[in-house]
N, C-alpha and C positions, 0 to 999 in steps of 0.2 A: 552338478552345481546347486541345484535345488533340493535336494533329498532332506537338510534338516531344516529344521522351521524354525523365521525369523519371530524375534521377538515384536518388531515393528515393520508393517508396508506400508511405503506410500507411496498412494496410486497419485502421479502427476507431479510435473516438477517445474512450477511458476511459483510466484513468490510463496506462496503457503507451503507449496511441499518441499521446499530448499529447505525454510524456516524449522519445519516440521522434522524433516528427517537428520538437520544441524542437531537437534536438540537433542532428539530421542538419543542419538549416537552416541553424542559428547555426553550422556547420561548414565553409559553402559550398556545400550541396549541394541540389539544385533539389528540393523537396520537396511532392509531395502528399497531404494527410488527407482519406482517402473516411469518411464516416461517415453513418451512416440518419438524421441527425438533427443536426444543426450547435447547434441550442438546446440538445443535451444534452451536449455536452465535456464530458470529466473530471467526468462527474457522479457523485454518490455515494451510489452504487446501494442500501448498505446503512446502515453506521453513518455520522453523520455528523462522523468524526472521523479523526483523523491522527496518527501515532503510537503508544505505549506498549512494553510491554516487547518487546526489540530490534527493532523495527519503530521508535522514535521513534531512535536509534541508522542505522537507514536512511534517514530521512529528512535527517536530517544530514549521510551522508555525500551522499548526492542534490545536496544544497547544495553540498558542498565541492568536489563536479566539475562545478558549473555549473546542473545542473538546475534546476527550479521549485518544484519539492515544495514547501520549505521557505517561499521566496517567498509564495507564494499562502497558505498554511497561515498566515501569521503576518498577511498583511492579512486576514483573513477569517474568525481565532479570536473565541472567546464566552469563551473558558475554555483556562487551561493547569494544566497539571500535573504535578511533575516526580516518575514512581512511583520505588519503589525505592530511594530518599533512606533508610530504616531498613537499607541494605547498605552495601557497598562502591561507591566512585567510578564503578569500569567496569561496575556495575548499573543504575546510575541511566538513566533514560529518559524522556524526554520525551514528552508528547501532550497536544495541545489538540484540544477541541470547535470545530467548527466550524459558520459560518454556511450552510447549503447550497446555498440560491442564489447566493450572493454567491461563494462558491466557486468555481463552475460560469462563471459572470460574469467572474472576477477573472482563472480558465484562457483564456477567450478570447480575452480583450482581450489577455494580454500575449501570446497567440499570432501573433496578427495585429497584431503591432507587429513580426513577425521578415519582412524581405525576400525570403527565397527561400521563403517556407512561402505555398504556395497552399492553399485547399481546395473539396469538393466533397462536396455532400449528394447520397449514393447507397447501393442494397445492389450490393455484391461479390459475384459468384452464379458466377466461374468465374475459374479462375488461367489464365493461356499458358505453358504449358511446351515449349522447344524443344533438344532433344539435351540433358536434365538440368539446362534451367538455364531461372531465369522470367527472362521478357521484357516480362510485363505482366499487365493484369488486365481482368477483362469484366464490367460491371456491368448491373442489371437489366435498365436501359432499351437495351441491347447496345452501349451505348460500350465501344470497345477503349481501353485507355489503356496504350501502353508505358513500359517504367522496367529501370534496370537492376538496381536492387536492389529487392525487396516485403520488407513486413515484417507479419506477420498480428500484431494484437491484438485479437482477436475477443469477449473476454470472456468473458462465457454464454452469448452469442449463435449458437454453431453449434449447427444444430439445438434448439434450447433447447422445453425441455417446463416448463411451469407448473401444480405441483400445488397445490390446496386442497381439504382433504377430497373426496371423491369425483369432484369434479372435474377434470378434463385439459384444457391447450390451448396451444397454440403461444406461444415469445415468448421473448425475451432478457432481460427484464424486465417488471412491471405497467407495460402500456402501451406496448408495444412488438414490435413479430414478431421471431422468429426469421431468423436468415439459414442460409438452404441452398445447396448449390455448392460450398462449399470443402474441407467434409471429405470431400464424393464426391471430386474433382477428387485429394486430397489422396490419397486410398486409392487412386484408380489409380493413382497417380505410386509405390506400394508403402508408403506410410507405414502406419505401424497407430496405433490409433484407440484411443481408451476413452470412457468416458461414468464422471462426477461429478457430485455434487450439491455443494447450497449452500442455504442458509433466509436467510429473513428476519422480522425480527418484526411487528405491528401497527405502524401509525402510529395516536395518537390526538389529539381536541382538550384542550388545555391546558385549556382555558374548563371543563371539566368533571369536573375533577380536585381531589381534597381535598388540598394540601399539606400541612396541618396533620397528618395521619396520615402523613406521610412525612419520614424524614433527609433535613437538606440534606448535600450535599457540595457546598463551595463549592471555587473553583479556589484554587491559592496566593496568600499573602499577597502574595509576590514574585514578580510570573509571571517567566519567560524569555522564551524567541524559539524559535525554528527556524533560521533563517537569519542565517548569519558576515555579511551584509551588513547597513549602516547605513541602507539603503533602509524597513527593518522599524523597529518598537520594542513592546517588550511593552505589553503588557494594561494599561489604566488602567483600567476598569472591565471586569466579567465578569458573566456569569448563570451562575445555580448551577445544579446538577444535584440530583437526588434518588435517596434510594435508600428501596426498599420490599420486602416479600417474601410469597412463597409462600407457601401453609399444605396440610396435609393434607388439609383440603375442595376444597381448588382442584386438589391435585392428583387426590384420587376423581372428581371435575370430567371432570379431562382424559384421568383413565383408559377412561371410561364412553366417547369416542371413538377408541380404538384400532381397532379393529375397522375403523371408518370412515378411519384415518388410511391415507396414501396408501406412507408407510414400516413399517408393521407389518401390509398386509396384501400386500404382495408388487406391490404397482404401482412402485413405486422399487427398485428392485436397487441400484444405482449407490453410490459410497460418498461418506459425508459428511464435512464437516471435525471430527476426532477432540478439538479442543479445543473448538470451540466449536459445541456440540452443541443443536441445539434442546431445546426444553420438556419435551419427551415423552420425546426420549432421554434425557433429564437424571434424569426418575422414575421410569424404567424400569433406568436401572445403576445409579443409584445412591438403591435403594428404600429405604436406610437413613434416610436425610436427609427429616426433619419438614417443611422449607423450602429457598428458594433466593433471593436477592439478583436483585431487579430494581434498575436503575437506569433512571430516568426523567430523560430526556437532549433539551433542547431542540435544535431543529434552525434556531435561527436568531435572530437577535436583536428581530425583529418579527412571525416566524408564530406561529400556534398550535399548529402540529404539532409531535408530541413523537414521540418513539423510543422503544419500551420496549424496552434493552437487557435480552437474559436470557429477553427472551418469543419468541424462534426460532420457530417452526412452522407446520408447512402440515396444519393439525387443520381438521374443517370447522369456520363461520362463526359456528356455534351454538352450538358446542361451545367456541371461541375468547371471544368473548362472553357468554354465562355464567360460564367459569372467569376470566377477569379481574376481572369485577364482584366475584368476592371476597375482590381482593388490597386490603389497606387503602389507600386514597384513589382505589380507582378503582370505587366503588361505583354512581357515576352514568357509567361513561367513554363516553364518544361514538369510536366507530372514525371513524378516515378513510381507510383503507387495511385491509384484514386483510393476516396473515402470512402467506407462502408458501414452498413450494421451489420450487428449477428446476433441472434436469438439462440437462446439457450435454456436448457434445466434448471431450475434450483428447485432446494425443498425448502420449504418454510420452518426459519430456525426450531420456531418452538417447539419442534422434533427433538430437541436435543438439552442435553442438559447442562452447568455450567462448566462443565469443562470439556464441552463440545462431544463428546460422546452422545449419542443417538440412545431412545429411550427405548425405543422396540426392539432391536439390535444390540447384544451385549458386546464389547468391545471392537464396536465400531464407532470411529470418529470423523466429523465432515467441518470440512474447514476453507473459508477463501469465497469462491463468486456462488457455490454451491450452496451455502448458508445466503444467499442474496444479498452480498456486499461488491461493493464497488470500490475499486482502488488497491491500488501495489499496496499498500500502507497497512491497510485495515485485512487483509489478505493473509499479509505474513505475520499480524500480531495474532490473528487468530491459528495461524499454523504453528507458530511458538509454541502458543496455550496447548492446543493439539498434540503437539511432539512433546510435551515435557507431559502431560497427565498419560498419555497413552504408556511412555518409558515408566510412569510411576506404577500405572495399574500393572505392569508384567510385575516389577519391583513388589506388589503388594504393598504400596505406600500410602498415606492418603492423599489426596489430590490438591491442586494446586492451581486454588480459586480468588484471582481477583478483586476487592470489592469495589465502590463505585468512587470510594473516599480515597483509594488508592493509589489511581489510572486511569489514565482515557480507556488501555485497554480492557478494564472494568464495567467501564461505561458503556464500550463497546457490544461487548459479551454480553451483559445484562439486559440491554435493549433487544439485543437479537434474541435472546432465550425466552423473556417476560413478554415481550410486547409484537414480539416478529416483525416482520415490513413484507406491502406488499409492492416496496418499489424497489430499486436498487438504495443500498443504506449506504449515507457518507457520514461522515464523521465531522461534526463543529466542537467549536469551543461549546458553544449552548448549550448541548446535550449533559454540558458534563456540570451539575451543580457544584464541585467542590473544585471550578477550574482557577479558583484563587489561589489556591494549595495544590494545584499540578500545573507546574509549571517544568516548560521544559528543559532548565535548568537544575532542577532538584530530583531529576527522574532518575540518578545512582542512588542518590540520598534515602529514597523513599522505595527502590525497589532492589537494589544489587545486596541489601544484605537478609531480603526472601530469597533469592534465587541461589544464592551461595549456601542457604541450607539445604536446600532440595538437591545440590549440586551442579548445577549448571556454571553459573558464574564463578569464572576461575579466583584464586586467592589472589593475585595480583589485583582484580576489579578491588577484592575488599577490602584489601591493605591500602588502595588509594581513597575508598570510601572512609575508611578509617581516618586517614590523615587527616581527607578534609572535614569529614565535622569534627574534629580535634582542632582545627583550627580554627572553625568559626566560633565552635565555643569560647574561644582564647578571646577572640576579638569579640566578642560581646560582653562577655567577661571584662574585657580592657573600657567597653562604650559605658556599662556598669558603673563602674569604677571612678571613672570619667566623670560622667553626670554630676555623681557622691562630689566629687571631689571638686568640680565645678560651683556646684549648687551650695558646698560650705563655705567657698571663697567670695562668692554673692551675699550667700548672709551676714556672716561674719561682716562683710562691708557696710550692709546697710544698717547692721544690726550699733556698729562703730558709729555711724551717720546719725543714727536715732539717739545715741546717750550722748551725744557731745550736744546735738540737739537742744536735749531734756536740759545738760548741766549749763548749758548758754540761759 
């Protein structure tokens, strides 16, 4: 099965390496996805959602070059919601809840409906490096498989440590080992390394939660979509969400476990993501605050499991479980999962260059939590970039580089390559100076007819792009017109006004 060499590998298969190996394929490029677990594609690891502020702006543009994001996101919504609607136009952001199996489902199927994308359920425990450049990759079972271009999107996966109160143990995720080999391999070949963290909250059962002590927040009256294509249509019906909050018993709760907490007593060094800070970090900077907003957020349109957005933490079990019990409506709650951190690898981007390719390393490319980003969003934009420049460099093409005037995913790329972080990187409007002119409404407009030349985006994208600014021109054209034709009916009037005036 292995004997000829692919044009494109991609090690890992969460939102970068779907993104990534969609591209390379849909490009002509012989493509294989190794991944520890074929069941869990594009799974989603944390919230079960897609979008919001400028992350639903990236998922747009994801669409507008071809990607899936959007695709899948829109078959597979519970809930939409356009935030930022009380701003300006180039604020506004989209994001829907999503169904989480059906998700994961929805990634697969349409992955394997692409011709050149192979796959293989494996861990990747060693890269082939020959004279500065990979050749291929060596997985557990010691299959060699050559390629001329690899592209890591490993997630949390390297090395990954799983903290819960006093406890420690291996894993990329609940239910899952860690993969080792790459960041060794990676350090000899001279790259340098960091270690970051990340949380997640409880999952609990629905079946045992008081609504009635909880706000709904239902989705919009008028949902939207995700995706410029007519394949999608919004929301006919949706499940709500809720929202609940904190109190100062629940946080003396959760104070009474610091000591025990695996981030306040010196077991995690590693840094977390600065916005979205678990439970504990949340009552600890900010001791002012009486309460905090949970939102309780279904994961699907027939499980029981719920998400308690807001409730981050890797606090022990006991301590987790008592202080929820005295958030209002979860007085009786039933865990099905506790909350946890995990600690992981990444290299610091400005290893690499703008089209995610690795400088020390010829035609290897690193994309997703690996480049030290956070978020399904920002993940898969960079796994796009990734799979389409890697598919170019086999191609002998030139590459296929973003600017900042562009794209958020611009903005993205650019930050991480020029400036690197040494925290987990989200994504704002702010970051992006030209976010007056990327809005994410105009993301076909301004990107589907790049991506249609390099080949990605199909002719149907650009015969729709086509149409419509064919017809906005019309209608400006017609407002033109309008004005002219207003503005002589004005004068002329007044101009009548003024000589009968004069001749009185």
């Amino acid at each position: 099965m292995f004997d000829t060499v692919y044009d494109v590998i991609v090690i890992g298969g969460g939102h970068a390496g779907a993104e990534a190996a969609a591209a390379s394929a849909r490009m002509g490029s012989s493509t294989l996805l190794i991944t520890m677990n074929l069941q869990n594609i594009a799974q989603m690891s944390c919230n079960p959602a897609m979008g919001g502020i400028a992350k639903g702006q990236i998922v747009r543009e994801i669409d507008a070059l071809g990607g899936y994001s959007g695709v899948v996101t829109d078959k597979t919504a519970i809930q939409f919601k356009m935030l930022n609607k009380s701003k300006g136009p180039a604020m506004w952001s989209p994001r829907a809840q999503s169904d989480r199996m059906r998700f994961a489902e929805c990634w697969r199927t349409m992955l394997e409906r692409i011709p050149n994308l192979d796959f293989y359920q494996d861990t990747v425990t060693g890269l082939l490096i020959e004279l500065d450049k990979i050749v291929g990759v060596r997985t557990s079972l010691g299959i060699v498989i050559k390629a001329k271009t690899v592209i890591i999107t490993a997630g949390t996966f390297l090395n990954g440590l799983i903290h819960i109160g006093d406890k420690t143990f291996g894993g990329g995720r609940a239910g899952e080992s860690a993969s080792t080999g790459i960041t060794e391999d990676l350090n000899k070949a001279g790259f340098q390394s960091g270690r970051m963290k990340t949380g997640t909250p409880p999952r609990v059962d629905s079946r045992s939660l008081d609504y009635d002590k909880m706000i709904p927040q239902p989705g919009d009256a008028q949902p939207q979509k995700f995706s410029y294509l007519p394949d999608t249509s919004p929301l006919q019906a949706q499940r709500s969400c809720y929202m609940s909050h904190t109190s100062l018993e629940v946080h003396a709760v959760l104070r009474s476990g610091f000591d025990r907490s695996p981030m306040f007593n010196g077991r995690i060094q590693s840094v977390g993501p600065r916005y979205c800070p678990s439970i504990e970090d949340k009552i600890d900077r900010f001791a002012s605050k009486d309460r905090h907003q949970l939102f309780v957020e279904p994961e699907g349109w027939d499980t029981v499991e719920v998400y308690v957005n807001g409730f981050s933490t890797s606090l022990p079990e006991d301590i987790q479980d008592k202080a929820l019990r005295l958030v209002p409506g979860f007085e009786r709650v039933k865990f099905l999962r506790y909350g946890y951190a995990i600690e992981y690898d990444y290299f610091p981007p400005t290893q690499l260059t703008h089209t995610l390719a690795t400088k020390r390393i010829n035609n290897l490319f690193f994309a997703g939590q690996i480049n030290g980003t956070t978020g399904y969003e920002e993940a898969a934009a960079q796994g796009l970039m990734a799979g389409i420049n890697a598919a170019l460099l086999v191609q002998e093409k030139p590459a296929f580089i973003l600017q900042r005037d562009q794209a958020y995913i611009g903005v993205l790329i650019d930050d991480l390559i020029t400036k690197g972080t040494e925290e987990p990187y989200r994504m704002f409007t702010s970051r992006a100076e030209y976010r007056t002119l990327l809005r994410q409404d105009n993301a076909d407009l301004r990107l589907t007819p790049l991506s249609y030349k390099i080949g990605l985006a199909s002719k149907e994208r650009m015969n729709r792009v086509v149409e419509k600014q064919e017809k906005t021109d019309l209608f400006v054209s017609f407002l033109k017109k309008l004005n002219f034709f207003l503005f002589k009916i004005f004068f002329d009037f007044f101009f009548d006004l003024e000589s009968k005036s004069k001749a009185e």
